[in-house]
NUDREN-481098 format. One record per residue (C-alpha): residue number from 1; residue in one letter; chain; z negated, y, x. Coordinates in nm, 4 decimals, always signed. Layout:
BEGIN
+-----+------+------+----------+----------+----------+
: pos : code : unit :       c3 :       c2 :       c1 :
+-----+------+------+----------+----------+----------+
: NUM :    a :    A :        Z :        Y :        X :
...
+-----+------+------+----------+----------+----------+
END
This chain:
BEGIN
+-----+------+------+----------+----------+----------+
: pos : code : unit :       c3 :       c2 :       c1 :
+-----+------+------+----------+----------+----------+
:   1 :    x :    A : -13.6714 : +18.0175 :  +4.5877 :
:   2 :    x :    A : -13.3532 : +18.1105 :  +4.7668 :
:   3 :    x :    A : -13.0977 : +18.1004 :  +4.5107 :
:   4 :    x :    A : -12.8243 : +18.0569 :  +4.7339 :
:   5 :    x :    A : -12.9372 : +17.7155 :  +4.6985 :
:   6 :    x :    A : -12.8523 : +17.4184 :  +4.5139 :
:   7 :    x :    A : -13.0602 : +17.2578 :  +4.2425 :
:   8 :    x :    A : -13.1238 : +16.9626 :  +4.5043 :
:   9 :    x :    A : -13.1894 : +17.1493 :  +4.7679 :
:  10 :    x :    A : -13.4372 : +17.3742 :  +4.5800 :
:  11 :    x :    A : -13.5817 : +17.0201 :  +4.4906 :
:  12 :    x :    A : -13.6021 : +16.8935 :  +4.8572 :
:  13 :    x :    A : -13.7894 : +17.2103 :  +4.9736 :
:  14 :    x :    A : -13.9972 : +17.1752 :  +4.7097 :
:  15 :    x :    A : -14.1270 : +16.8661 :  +4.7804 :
:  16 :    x :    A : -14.1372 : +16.9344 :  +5.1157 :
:  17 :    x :    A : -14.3854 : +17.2531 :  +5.0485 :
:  18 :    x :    A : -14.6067 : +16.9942 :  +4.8339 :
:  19 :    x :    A : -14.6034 : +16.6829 :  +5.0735 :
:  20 :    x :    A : -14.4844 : +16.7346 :  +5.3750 :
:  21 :    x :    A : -14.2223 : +16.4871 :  +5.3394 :
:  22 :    x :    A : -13.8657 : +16.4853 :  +5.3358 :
:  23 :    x :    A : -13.4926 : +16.2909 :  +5.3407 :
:  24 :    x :    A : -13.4401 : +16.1772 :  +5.6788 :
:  25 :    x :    A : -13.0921 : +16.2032 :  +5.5811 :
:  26 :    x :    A : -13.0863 : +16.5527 :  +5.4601 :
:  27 :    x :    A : -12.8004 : +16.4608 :  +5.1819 :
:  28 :    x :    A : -12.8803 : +16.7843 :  +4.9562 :
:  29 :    x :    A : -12.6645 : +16.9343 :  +5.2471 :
:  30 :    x :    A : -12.3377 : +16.9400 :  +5.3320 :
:  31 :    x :    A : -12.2226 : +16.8674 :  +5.7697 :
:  32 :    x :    A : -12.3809 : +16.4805 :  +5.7784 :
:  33 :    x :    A : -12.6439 : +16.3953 :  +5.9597 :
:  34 :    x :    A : -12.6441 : +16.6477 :  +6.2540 :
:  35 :    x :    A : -12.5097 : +16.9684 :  +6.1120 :
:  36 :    x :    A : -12.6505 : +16.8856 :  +5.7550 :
:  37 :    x :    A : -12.9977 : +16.7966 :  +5.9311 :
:  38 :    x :    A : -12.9772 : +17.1412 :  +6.1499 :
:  39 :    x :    A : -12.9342 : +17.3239 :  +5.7865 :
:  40 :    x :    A : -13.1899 : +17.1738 :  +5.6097 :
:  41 :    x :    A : -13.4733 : +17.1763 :  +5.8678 :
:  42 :    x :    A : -13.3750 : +17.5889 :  +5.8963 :
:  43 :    x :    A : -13.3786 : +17.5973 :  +5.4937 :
:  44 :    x :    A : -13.7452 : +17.4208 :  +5.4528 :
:  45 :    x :    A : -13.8456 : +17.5928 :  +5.7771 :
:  46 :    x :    A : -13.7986 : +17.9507 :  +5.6219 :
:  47 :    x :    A : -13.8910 : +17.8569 :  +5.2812 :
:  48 :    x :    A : -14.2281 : +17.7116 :  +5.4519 :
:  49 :    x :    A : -14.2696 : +17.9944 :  +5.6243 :
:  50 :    x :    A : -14.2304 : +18.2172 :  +5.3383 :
:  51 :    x :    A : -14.5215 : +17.9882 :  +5.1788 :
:  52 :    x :    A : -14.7913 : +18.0515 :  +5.3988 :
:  53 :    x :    A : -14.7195 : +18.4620 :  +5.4209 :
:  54 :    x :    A : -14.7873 : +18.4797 :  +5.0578 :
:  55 :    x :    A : -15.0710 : +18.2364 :  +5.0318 :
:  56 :    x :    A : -15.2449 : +18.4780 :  +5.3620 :
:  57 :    x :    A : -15.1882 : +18.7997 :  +5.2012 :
:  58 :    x :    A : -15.5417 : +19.0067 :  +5.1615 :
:  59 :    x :    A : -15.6970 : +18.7191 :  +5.4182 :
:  60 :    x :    A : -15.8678 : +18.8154 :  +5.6841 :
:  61 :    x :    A : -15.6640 : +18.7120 :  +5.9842 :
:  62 :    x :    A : -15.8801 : +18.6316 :  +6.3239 :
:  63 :    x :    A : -15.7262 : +18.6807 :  +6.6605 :
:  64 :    x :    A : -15.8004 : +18.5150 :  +6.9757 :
:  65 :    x :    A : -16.0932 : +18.6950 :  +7.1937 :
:  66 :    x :    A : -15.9556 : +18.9658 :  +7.3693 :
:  67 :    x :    A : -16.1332 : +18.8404 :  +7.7223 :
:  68 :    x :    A : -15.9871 : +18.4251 :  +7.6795 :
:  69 :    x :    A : -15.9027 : +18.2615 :  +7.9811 :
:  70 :    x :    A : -15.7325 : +17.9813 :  +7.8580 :
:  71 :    x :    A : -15.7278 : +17.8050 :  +8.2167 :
:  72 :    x :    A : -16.0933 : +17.8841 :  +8.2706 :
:  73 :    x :    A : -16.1669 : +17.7156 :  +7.9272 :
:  74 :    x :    A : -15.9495 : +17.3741 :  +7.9671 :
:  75 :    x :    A : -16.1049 : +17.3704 :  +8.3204 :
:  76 :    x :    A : -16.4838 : +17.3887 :  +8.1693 :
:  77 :    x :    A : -16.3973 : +17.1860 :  +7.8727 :
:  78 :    x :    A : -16.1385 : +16.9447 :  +8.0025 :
:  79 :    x :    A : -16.2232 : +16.9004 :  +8.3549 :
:  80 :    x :    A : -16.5415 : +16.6570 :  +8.3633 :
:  81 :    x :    A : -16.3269 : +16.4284 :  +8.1318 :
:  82 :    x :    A : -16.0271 : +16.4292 :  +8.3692 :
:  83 :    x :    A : -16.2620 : +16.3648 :  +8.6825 :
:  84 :    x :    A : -16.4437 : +16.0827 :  +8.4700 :
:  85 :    x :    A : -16.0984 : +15.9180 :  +8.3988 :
:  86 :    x :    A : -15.8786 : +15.9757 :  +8.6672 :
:  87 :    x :    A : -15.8261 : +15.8790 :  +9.0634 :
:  88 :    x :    A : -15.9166 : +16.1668 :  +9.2928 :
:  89 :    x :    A : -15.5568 : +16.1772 :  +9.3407 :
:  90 :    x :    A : -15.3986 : +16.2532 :  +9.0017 :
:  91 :    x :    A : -15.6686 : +16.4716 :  +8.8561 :
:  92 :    x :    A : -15.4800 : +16.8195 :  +9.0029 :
:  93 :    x :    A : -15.1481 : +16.6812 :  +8.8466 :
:  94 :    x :    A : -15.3034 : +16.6357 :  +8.4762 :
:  95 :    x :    A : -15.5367 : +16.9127 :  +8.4885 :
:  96 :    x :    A : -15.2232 : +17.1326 :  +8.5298 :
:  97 :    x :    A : -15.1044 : +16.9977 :  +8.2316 :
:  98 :    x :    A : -15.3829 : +17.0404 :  +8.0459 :
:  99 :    x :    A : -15.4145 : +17.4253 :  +8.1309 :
: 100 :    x :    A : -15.1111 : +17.4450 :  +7.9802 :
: 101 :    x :    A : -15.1387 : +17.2137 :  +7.6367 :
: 102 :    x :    A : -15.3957 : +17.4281 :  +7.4468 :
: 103 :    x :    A : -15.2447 : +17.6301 :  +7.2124 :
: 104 :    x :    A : -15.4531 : +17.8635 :  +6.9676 :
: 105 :    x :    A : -15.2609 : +17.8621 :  +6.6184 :
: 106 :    x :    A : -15.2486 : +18.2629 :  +6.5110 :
: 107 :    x :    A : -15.0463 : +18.4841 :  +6.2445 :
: 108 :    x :    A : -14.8183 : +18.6335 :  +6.5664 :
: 109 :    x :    A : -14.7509 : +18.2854 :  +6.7052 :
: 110 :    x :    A : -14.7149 : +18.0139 :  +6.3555 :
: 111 :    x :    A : -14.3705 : +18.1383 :  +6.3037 :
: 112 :    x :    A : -14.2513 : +18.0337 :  +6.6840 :
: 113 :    x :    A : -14.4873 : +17.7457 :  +6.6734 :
: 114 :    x :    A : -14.3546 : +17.5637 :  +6.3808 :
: 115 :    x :    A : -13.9675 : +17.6554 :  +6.4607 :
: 116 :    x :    A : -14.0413 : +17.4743 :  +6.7140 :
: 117 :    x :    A : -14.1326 : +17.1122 :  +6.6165 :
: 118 :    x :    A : -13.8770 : +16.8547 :  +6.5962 :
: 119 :    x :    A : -14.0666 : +16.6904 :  +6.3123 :
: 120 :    x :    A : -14.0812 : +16.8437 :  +5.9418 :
: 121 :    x :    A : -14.4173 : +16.6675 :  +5.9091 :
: 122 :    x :    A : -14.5535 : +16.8474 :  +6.2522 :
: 123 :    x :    A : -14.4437 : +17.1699 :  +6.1149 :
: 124 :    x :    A : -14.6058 : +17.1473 :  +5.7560 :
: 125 :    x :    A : -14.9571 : +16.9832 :  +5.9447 :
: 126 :    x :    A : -14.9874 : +17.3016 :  +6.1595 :
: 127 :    x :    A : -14.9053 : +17.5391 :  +5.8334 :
: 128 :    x :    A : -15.1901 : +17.3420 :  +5.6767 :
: 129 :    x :    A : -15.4013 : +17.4113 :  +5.9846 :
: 130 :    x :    A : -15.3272 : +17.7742 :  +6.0040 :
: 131 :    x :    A : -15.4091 : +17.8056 :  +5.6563 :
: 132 :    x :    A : -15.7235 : +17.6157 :  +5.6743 :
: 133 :    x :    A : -15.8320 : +17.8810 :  +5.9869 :
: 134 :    x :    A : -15.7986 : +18.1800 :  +5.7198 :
: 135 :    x :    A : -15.9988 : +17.9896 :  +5.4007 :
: 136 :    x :    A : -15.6397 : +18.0179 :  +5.1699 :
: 137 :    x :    A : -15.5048 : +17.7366 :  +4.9679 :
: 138 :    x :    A : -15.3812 : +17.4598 :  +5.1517 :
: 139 :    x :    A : -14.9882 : +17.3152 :  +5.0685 :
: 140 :    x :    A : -15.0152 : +17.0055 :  +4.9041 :
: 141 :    x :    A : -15.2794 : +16.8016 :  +4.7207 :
: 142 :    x :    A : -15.2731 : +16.5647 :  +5.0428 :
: 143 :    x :    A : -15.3222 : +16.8144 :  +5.2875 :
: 144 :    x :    A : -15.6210 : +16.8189 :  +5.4888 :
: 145 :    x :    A : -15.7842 : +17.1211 :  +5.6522 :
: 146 :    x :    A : -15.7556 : +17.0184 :  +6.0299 :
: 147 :    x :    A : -15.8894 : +17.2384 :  +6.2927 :
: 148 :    x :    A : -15.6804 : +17.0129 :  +6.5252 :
: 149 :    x :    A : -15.3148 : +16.8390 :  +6.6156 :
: 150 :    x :    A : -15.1825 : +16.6942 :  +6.8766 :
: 151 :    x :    A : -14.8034 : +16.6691 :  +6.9861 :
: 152 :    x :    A : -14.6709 : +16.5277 :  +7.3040 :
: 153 :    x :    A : -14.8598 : +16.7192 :  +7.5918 :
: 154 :    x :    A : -14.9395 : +17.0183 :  +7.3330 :
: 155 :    x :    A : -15.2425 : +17.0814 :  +7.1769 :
: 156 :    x :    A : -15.3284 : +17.3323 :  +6.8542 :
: 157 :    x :    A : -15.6112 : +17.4226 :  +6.7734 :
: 158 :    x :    A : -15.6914 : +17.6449 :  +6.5238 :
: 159 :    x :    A : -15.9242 : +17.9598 :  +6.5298 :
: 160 :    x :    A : -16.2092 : +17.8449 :  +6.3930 :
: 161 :    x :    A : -16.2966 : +17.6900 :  +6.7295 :
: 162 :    x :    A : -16.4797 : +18.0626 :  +6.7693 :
: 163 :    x :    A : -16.6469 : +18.0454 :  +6.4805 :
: 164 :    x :    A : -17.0325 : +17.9170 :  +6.5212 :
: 165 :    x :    A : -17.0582 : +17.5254 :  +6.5262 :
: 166 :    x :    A : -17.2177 : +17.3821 :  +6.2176 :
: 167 :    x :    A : -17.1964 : +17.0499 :  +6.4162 :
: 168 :    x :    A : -17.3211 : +17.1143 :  +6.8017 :
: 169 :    x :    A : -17.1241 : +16.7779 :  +6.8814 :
: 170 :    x :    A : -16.7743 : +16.8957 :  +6.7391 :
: 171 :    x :    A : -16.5336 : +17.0040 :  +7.0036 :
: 172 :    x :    A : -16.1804 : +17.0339 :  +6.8350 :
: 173 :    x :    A : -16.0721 : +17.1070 :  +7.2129 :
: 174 :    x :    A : -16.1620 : +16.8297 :  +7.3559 :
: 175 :    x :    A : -16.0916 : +16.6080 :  +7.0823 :
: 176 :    x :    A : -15.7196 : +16.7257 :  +7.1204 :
: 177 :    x :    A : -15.6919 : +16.7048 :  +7.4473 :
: 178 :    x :    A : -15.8311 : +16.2986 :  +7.4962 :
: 179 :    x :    A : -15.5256 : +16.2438 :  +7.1931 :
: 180 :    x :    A : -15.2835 : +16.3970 :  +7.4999 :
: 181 :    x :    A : -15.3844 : +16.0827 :  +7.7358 :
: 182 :    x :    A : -15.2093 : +15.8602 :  +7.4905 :
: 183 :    x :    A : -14.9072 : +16.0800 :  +7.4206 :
: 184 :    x :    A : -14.7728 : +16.1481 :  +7.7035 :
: 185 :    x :    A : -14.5923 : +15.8892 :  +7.9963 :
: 186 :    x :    A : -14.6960 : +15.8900 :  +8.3494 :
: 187 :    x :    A : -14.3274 : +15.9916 :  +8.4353 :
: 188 :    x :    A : -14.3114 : +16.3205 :  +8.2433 :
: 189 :    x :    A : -14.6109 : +16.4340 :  +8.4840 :
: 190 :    x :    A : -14.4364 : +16.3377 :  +8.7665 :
: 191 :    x :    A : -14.6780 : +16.0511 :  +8.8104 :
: 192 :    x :    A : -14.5950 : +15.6697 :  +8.9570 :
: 193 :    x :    A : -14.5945 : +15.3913 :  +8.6675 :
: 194 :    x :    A : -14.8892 : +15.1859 :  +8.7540 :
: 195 :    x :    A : -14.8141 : +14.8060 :  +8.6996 :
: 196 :    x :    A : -14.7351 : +14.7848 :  +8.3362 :
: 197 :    x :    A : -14.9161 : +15.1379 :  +8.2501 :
: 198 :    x :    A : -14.6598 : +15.3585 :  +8.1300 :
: 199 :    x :    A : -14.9029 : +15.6257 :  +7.9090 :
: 200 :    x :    A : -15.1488 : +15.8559 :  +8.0810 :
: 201 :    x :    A : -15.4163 : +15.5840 :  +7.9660 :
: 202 :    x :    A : -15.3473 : +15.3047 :  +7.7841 :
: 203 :    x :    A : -15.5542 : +15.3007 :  +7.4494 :
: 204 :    x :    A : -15.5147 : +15.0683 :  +7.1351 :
: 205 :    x :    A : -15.3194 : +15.2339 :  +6.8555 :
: 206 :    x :    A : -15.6553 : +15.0841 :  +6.6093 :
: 207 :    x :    A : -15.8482 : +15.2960 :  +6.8764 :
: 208 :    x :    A : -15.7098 : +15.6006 :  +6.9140 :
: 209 :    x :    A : -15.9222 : +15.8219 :  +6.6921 :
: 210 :    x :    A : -16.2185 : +15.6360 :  +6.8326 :
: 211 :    x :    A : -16.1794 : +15.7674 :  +7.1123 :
: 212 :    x :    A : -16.0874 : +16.1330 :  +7.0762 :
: 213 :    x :    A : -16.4333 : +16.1651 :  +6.8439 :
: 214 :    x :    A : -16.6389 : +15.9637 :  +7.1306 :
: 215 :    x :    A : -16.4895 : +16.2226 :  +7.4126 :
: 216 :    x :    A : -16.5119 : +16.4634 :  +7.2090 :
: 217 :    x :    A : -16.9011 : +16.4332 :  +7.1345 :
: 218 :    x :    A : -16.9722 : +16.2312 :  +7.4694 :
: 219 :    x :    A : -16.8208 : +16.6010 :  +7.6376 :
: 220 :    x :    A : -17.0410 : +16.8154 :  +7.4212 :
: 221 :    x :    A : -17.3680 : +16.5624 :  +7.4770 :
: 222 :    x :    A : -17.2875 : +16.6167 :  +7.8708 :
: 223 :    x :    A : -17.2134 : +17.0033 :  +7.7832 :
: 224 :    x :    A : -17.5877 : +17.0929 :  +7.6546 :
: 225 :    x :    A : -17.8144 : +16.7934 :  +7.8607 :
: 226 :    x :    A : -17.8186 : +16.8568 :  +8.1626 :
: 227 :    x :    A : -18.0553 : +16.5881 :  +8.2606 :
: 228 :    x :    A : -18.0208 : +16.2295 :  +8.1360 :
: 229 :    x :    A : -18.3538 : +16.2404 :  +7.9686 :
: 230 :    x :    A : -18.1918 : +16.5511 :  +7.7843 :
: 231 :    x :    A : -17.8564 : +16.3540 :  +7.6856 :
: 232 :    x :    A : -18.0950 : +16.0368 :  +7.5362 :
: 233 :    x :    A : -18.2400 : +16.3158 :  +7.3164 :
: 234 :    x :    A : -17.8827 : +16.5072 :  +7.2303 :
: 235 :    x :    A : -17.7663 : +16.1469 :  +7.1350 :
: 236 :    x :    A : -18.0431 : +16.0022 :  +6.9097 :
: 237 :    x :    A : -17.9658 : +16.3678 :  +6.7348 :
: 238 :    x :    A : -17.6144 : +16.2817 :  +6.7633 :
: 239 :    x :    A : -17.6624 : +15.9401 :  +6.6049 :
: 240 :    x :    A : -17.8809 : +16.1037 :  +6.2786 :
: 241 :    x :    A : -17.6464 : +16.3158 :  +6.1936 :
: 242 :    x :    A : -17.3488 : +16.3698 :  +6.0649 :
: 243 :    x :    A : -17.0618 : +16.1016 :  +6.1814 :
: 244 :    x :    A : -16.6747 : +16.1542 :  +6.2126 :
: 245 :    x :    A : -16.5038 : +16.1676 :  +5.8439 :
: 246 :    x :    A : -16.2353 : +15.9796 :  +5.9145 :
: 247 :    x :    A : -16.1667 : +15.6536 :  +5.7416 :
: 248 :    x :    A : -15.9603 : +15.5423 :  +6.0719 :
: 249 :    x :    A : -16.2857 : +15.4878 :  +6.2848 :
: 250 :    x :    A : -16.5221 : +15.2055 :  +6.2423 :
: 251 :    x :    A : -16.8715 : +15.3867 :  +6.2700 :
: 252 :    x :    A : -17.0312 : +15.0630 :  +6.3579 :
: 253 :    x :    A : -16.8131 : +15.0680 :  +6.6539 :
: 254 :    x :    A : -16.8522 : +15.4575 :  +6.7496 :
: 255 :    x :    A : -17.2185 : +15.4316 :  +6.7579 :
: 256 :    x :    A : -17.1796 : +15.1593 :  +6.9925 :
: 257 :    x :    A : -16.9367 : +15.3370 :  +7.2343 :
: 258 :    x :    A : -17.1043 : +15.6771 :  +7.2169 :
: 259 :    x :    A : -17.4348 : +15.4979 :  +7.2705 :
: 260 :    x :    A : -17.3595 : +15.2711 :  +7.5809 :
: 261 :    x :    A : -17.1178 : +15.6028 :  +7.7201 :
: 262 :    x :    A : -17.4935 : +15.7931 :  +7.7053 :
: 263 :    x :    A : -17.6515 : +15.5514 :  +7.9436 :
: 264 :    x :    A : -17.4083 : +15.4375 :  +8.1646 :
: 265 :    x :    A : -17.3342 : +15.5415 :  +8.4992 :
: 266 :    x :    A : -16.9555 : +15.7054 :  +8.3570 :
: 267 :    x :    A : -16.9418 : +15.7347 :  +8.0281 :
: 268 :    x :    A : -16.5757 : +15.8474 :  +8.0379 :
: 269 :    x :    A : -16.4890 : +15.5136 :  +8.1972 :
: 270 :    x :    A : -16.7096 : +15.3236 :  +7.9718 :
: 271 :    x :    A : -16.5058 : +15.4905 :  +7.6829 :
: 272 :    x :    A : -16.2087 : +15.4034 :  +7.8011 :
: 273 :    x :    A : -16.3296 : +15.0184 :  +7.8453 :
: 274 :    x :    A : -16.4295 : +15.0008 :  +7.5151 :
: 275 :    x :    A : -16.1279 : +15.2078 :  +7.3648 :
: 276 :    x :    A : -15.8095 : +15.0045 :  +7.5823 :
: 277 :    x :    A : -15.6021 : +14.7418 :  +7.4716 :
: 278 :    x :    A : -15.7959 : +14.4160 :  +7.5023 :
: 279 :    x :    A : -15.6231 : +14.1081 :  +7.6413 :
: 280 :    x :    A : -15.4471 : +13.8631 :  +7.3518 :
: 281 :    x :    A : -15.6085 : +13.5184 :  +7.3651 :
: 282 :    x :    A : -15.3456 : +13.2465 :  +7.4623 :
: 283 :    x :    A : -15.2818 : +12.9551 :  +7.2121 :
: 284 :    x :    A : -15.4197 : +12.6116 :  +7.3494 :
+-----+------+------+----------+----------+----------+
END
């Protein structure tokens, strides 16, 4: 610890290391909110960074494939979901925003990546991440090993996507990417607000992860069945195995959407029925 430091600050950026969390306020440092905010957010920053380098040294660090084509790999991964979703007319528009959103979380890049972030919480997620990519000790006892965050239009993924699947229906690409449809406004695209639609697509906050996880394993299901006869099979495997971990999804409910997406005509829309807001019933 930086001894140039106060015994409060030390304190902050500890608990900031463990938890992720930290005063809005930034009070441990002196210039008020905006100048006092800029200090402390450079001080955890650094002292973050400085966290991870020690807990990667001796791991084995993997780099992207020399031969990625990032656009090529949104375009095959993304693209049936934006043509599922989308008018004719706006799929060009968001799949050159999505070309652009994946981001592969490496050793060269996490230092840029998380100065970046206006959130403290972002930041410490995507050290988590990183670390989880290279098997060291994650940050905090609440820290999860995601392979996966998204942030605005931006998503990072971490490395392991090129490791071999253990689950053939996992797709932390995709799973990112449907999060992005929620995130982002029409008008940042340089798309029209439709009506009341101001997001991308409008999905219910209770719904969100719901969602992603039914993209992403309704993409991979369309991915390795070609034929619907083959995508019946891929989905009763789908359905005996292993579900999404994530206490925020009813599974009742997934295996319901992932199961009617399977045999309907477009399973992206049929998602997205079963994932938007639904109408509030008037008092009588």
């Amino acid at each position: 610890m930086d001894k140039a430091w106060t015994l409060p600050q030390q304190e902050e950026i500890k608990r900031f290391i463990a938890t992720g969390e930290n005063d809005f306020l930034s009070q441990a440092w002196e210039g008020g909110y905006v100048e006092g905010g800029r200090r402390a957010k450079n001080a955890m920053l650094g002292a973050l960074l400085a966290e991870v380098r020690s807990r990667c040294e001796q791991r084995l660090q993997m780099r992207i494939p020399e031969n990625l084509d990032l656009e090529h790999l949104a375009e095959s991964k993304v693209g049936p979901m934006v043509r599922g979703l989308f008018p004719r007319a706006e799929r060009d528009i968001i799949m050159e925003v999505l070309k652009r959103s994946i981001v592969f979380v490496t050793g060269e890049n996490l230092e840029a990546i998380l100065r970046g972030r206006s959130f403290l919480r972002s930041a410490w997620n995507i050290a988590n991440l990183y670390l989880a990519s290279v098997e060291a000790k994650l940050l905090g006892e609440e820290a999860e090993p995601i392979a996966g965050l998204s942030e605005a239009t931006t998503c990072f993924v971490s490395l392991e996507y090129f490791k071999s699947r253990v689950d053939p229906f996992s797709d932390f690409v995709l799973h990112e990417a449907a999060h992005v449809f929620h995130n982002c406004k029409r008008s940042v695209v340089g798309l029209p607000t439709r009506g009341r639609r101001e997001w991308l697509l409008e999905i219910d906050f209770r719904m969100r992860e719901t969602f992603a996880y039914a993209c992403e394993a309704y993409g991979r299901i369309l991915e390795l069945g070609p034929r619907p006869v083959d995508r019946r099979r891929l989905l009763a495997d789908h359905l005996a195995g292993p579900m999404p971990g994530d206490d925020r999804v009813d599974l009742e409910v997934y295996r319901s959407v992932i199961t009617e997406a399977v045999n309907a005509r477009n399973g992206w829309k049929r998602i997205l029925l079963r994932c938007a807001p639904q109408p509030s019933s008037c008092a009588s």
